[in-house]
C-alpha positions as CSV (number, residue, x, y, z in Angstrom):
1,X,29.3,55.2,-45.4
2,X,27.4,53.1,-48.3
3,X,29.2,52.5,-51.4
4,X,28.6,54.5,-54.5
5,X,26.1,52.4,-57.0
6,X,25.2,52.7,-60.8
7,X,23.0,56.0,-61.0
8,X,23.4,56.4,-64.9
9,X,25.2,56.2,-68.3
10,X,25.9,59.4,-70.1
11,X,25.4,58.6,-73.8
12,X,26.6,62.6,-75.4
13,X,25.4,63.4,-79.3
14,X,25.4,66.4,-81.5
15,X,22.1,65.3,-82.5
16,X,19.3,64.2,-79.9
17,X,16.8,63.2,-82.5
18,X,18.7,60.6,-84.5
19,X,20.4,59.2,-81.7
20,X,17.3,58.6,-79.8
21,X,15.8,56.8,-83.2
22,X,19.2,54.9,-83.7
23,X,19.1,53.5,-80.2
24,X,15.2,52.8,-80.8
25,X,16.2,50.9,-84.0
26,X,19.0,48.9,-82.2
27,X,17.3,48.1,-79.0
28,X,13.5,47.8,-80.0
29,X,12.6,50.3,-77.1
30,X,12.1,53.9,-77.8
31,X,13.4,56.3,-75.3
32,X,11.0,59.0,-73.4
33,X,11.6,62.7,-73.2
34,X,13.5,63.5,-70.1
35,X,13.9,67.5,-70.1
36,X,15.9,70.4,-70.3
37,X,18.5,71.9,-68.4
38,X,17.8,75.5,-68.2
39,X,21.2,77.6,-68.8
40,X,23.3,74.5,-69.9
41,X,21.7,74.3,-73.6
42,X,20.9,70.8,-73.3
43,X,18.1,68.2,-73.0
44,X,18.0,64.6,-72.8
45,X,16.3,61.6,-73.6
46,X,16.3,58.5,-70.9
47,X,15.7,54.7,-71.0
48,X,15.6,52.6,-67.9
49,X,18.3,49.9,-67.5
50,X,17.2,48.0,-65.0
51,X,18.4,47.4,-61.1
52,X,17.1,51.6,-60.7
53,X,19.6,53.1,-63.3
54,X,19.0,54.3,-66.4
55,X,20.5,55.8,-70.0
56,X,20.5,59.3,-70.8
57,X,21.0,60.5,-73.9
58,X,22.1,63.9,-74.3
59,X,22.2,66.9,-76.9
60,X,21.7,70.4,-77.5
61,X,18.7,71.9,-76.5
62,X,17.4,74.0,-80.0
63,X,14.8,75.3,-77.4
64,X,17.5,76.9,-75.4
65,X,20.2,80.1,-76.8
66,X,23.6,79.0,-77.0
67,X,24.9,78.6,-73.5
68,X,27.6,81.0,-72.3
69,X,30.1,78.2,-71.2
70,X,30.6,74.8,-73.3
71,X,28.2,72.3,-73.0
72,X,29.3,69.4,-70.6
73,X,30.3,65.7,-72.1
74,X,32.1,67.5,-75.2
75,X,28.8,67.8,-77.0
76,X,29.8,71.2,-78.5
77,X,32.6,69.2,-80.6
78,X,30.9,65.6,-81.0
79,X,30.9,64.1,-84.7
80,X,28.9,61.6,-83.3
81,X,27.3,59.7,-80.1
82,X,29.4,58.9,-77.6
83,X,29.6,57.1,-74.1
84,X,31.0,60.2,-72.5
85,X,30.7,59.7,-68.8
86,X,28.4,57.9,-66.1
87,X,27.3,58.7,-62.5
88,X,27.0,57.1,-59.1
89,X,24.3,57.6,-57.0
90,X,24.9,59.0,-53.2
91,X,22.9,60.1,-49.9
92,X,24.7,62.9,-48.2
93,X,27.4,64.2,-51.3
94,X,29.2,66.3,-49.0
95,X,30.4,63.4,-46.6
96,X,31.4,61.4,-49.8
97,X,33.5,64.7,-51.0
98,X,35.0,64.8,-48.2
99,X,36.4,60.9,-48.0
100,X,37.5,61.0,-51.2
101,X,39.8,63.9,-50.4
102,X,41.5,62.0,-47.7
103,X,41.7,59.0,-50.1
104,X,43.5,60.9,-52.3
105,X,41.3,61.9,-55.3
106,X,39.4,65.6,-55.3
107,X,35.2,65.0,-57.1
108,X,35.2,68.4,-56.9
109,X,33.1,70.8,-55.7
110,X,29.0,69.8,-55.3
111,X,27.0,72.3,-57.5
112,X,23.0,72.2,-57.9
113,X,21.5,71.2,-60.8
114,X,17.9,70.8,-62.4
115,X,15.7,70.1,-65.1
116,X,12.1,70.6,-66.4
117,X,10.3,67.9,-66.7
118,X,7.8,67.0,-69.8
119,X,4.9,67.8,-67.5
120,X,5.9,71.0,-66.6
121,X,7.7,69.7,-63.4
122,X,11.3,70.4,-61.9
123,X,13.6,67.7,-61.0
124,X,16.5,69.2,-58.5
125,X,20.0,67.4,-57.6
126,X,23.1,67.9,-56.7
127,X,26.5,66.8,-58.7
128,X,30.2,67.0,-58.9
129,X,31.4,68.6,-62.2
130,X,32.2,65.9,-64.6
131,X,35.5,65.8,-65.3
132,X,37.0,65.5,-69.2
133,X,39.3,62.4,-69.8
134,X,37.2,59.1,-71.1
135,X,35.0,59.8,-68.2
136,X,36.5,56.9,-66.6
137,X,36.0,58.1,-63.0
138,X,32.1,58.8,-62.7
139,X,30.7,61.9,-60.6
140,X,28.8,62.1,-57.8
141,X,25.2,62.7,-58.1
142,X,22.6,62.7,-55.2
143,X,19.2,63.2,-55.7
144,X,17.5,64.2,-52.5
145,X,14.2,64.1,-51.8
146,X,13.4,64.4,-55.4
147,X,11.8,61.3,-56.5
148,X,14.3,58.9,-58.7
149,X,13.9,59.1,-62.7
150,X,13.6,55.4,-62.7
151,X,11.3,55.1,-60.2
152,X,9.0,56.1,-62.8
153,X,7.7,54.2,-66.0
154,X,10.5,54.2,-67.6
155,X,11.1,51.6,-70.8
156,X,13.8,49.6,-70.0
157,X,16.1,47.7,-71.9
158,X,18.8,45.5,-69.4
159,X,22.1,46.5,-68.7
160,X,24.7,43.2,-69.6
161,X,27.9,45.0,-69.0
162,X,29.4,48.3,-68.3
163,X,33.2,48.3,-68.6
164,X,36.0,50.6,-69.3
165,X,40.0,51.3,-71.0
166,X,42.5,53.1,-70.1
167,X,46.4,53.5,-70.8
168,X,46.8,53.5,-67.2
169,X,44.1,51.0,-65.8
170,X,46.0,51.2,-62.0
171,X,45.5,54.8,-61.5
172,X,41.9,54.7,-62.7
173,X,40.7,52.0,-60.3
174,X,42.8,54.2,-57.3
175,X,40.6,57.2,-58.2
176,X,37.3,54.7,-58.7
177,X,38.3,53.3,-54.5
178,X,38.0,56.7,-53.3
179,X,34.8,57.1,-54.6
180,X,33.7,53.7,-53.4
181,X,32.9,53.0,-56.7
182,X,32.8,49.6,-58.7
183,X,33.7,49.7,-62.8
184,X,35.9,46.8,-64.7
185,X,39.0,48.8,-66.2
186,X,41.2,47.2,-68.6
187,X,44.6,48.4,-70.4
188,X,44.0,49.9,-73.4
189,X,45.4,52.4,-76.0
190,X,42.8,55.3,-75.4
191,X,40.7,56.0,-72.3
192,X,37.2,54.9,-73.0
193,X,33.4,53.1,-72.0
194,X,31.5,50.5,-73.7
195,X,28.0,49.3,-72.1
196,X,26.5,46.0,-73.9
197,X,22.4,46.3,-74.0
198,X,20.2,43.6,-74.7
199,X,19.5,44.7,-78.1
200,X,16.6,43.4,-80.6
201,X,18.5,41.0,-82.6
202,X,21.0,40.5,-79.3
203,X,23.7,42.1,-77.6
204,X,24.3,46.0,-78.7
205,X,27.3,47.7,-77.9
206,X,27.4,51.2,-77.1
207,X,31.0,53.6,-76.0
208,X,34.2,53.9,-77.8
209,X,35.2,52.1,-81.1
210,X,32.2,49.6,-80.3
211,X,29.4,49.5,-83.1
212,X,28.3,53.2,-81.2
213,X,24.8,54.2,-82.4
């Protein structure tokens, strides 16, 4: 069974709109509308990354009544943007559940998701929940046959580095194995992500404690 790869980095906000122009600022690229998630409360924002993963940006959907449960990625109690999670990309989820299990680590359960597209489209997956705790340990996403969000013509701004913290760095990278999943974890004092962009006047940090848009 292929490895896990880079599917995409979950930047969370309390506010969509000034995020999105903040990254613009920083980056010199503006983001494109991605959609809303119909029943979650949320929509996002995305900007390509090169090597077929991308950036969402994520926030409360003012289009959409207050959801029934919390929104995922914390964004229900977010001061601010943050690098709240990220996902790999899989073919055949269940099988990839499954190995995990024996390996010691539970994704949880697959559950379907989708989105409506600016055009008036539906994009469907299917994910594991994504679990709280730094977001460390990415969930598992796997697109079908629905065509790739960048595939399209997405603006892209190169991804230098994607790394993470963590109190307990050997634990992390026993949970990231399972999932056949690659992410540079150092010790640190809380669990967090930090992604380095190429930026307009050079690098741009985004995640934890990290010049965060």
């Amino acid at each position: 069974m292929a490895d896990a790869v880079l599917d995409h980095l979950v930047l969370a906000t309390p506010d969509l709109e000034q995020t999105a122009a903040q990254v613009a600022a920083l980056t010199g690229v503006r983001p494109v509308p991605g959609g809303g998630h119909p029943g979650r409360g949320t929509r996002n924002v995305l900007l390509g990354l090169g090597d077929g993963a991308y950036l969402e940006i994520i926030g409360p959907d003012p289009g959409q009544p207050a959801p029934e449960a919390p929104r995922w990625f914390g964004i229900d109690v977010l001061t601010g943007p943050r690098l709240a999670h990220w996902a790999v990309r899989v073919r055949g989820i269940a099988g990839h559940v499954a190995r995990a299990r024996v390996l010691g680590y539970d994704p949880g359960e697959p559950v379907a998701m989708c989105r409506r597209t600016p055009d008036g489209g539906t994009l469907s997956w299917t994910l594991t929940p994504p679990r709280t705790g730094g977001g460390l340990v990415p969930f598992l996403l796997d697109w079908g046959d629905t065509p790739h969000p960048a595939a399209g013509e997405l603006p892209v701004v190169p991804l230098r580095s994607f790394t993470g913290t963590h109190p307990d760095p050997a634990t992390i990278r026993a949970e990231l194995g399972a999932l056949g999943a690659t992410l540079t974890v150092e010790a640190g004092d809380e669990p967090g992500l930090t992604a380095v962009l190429d930026g307009r006047n050079g690098p741009v940090s985004v995640g934890v404690g990290a010049g965060a848009p």
